[in-house]
Backbone as CSV, one residue per row, in Angstrom:
resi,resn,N_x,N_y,N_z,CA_x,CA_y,CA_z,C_x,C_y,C_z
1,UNK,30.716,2.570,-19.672,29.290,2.518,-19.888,28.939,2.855,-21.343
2,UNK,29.455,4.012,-22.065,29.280,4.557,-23.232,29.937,2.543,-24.183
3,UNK,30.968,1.808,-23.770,31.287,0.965,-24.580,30.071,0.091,-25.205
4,UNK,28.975,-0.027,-24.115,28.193,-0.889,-24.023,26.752,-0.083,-24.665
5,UNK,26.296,0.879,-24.126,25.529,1.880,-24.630,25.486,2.147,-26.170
6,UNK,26.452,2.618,-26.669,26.798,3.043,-27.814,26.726,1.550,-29.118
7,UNK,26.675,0.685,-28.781,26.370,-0.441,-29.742,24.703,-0.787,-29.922
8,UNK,24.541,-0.673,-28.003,22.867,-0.893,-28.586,21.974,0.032,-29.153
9,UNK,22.490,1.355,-28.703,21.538,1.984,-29.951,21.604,2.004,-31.110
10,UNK,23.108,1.908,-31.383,23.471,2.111,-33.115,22.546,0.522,-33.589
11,UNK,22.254,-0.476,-32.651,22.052,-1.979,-33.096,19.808,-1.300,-33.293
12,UNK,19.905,-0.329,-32.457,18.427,-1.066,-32.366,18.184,-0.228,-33.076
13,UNK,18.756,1.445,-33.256,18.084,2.202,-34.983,18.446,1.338,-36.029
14,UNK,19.282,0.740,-36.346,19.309,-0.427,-37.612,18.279,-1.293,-37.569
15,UNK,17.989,-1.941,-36.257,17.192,-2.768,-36.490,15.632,-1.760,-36.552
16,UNK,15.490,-0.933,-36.085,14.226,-0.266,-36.029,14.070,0.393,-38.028
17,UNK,15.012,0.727,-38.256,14.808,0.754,-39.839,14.904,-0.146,-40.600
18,UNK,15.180,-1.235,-40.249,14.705,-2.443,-40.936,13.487,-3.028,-40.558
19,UNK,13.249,-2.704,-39.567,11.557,-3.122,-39.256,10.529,-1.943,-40.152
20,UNK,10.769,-1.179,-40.037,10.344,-0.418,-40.833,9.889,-0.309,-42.321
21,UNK,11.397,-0.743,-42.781,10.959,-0.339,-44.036,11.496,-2.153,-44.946
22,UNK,11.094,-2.421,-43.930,10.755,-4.335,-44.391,10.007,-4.681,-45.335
23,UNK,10.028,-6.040,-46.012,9.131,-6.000,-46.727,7.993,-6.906,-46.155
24,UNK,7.899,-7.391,-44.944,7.297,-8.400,-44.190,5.942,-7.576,-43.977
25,UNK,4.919,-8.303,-44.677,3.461,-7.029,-43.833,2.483,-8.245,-43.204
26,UNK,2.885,-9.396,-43.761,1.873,-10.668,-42.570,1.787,-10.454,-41.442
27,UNK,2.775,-10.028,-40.652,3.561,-10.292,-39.197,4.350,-11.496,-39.089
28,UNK,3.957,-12.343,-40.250,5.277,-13.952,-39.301,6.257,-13.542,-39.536
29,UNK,7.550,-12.563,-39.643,8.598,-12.368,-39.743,8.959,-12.067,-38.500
30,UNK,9.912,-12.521,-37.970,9.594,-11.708,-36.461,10.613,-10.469,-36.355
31,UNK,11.803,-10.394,-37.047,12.502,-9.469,-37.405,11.776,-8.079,-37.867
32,UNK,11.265,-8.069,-39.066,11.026,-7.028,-39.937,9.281,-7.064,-39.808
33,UNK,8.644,-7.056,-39.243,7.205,-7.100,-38.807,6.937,-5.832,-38.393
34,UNK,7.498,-5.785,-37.066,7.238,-4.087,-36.727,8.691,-3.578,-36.165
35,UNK,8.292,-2.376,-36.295,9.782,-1.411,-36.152,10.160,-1.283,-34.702
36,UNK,9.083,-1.682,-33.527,9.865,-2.102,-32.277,10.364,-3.389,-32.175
37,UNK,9.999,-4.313,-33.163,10.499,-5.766,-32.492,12.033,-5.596,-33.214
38,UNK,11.847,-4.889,-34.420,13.353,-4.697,-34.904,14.756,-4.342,-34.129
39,UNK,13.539,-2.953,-33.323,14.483,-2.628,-32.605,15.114,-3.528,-31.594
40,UNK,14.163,-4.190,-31.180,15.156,-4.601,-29.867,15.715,-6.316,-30.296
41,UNK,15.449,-6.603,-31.303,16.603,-6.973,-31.973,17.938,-7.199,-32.171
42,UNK,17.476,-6.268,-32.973,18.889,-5.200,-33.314,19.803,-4.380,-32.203
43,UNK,19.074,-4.292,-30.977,19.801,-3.915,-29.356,20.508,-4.912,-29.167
44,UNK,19.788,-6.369,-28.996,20.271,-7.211,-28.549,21.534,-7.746,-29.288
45,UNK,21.230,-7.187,-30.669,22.478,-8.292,-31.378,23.666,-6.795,-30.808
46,UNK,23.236,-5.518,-30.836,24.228,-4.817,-30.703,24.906,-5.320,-29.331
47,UNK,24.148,-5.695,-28.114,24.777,-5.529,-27.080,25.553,-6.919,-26.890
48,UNK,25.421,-8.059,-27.155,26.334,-8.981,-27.491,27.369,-9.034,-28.419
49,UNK,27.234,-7.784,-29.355,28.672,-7.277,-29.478,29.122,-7.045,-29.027
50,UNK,28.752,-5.511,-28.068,29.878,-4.979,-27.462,29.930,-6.552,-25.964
51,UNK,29.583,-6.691,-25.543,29.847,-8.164,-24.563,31.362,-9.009,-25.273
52,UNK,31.445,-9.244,-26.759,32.125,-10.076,-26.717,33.804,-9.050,-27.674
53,UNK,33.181,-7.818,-27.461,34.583,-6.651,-27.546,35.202,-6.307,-26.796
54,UNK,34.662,-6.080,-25.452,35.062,-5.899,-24.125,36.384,-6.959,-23.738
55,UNK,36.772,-5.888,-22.768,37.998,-6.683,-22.371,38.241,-6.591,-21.075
């Protein structure tokens, strides 16, 4: 559980500090707009990591 766990958070504080401190302030970015869309993002790309580390 921790294999799978442990990527998406490390994925969605990256992505939540890149939403953050983005330089996107329109909103059309959909990445770096706001610091929750970052986050879950950045979850998602984490957790299709660990998906394709797994064995």
């Amino acid at each position: 559980m921790t294999r799978i766990l442990l990527p998406i958070a490390i994925g969605a504080a990256l992505g939540s500090l890149m939403g953050y401190f983005g330089q996107c302030s329109s909103g059309s970015c959909p990445l770096t707009s706001t610091w929750w869309r970052g986050a879950l993002y950045g979850g998602f790309i984490g957790l299709m990591f660990a998906m394709s580390a797994r064995h």
